[in-house]
C-alpha positions, 0 to 999 in steps of 0.5 A: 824110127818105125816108118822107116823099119815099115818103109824097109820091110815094104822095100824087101816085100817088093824086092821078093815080089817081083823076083818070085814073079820074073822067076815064075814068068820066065819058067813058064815061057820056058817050058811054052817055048817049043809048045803048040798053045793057044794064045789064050794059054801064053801068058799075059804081060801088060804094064799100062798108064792111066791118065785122067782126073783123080775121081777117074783114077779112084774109079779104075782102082775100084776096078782093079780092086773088083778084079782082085775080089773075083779072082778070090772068089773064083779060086776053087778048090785047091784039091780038084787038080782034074778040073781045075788049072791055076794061074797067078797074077800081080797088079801094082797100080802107083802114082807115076813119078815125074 
């Protein structure tokens, strides 16, 4: 039925995803490689755990989700290459399976 259709297309969603971001991050450590870049210019890789209550939890997704808000806000202008440099990110925050 529909759940599983939906279920199917969040599946290739995810697929693509994550494929497109290996791909880009690979690119990039790529063309770094013989580089002289700071440390803040490397790219940033993180996969972390967050243990706590569910309130905890439901306050570092706010988090997250805030952090996600900045990052819109703090686009630019897409036409201004002089002055600005782009970057891209991708969270997931999910339940840890057992």
């Amino acid at each position: 039925g529909t759940t599983s259709g939906h279920a199917d297309e969040s599946v290739a969603m995810i697929r693509s995803l994550l494929r497109d971001t290996e791909s880009e991050l690979l690119y990039c450590f790529e063309s770094l490689r013989d580089s002289e870049v700071s440390e803040e210019d490397l790219p940033m890789i993180a996969k972390f755990a967050v243990r706590g209550t569910p309130e905890e939890v439901r306050v570092m997704r706010k988090k997250l989700e805030a952090l996600l808000e900045d990052c819109a806000v703090q686009s630019g202008d897409p036409e201004d290459s002089e002055h600005y440099v782009s970057y891209t990110g991708v969270i997931a925050f999910y339940p840890q399976q057992d």
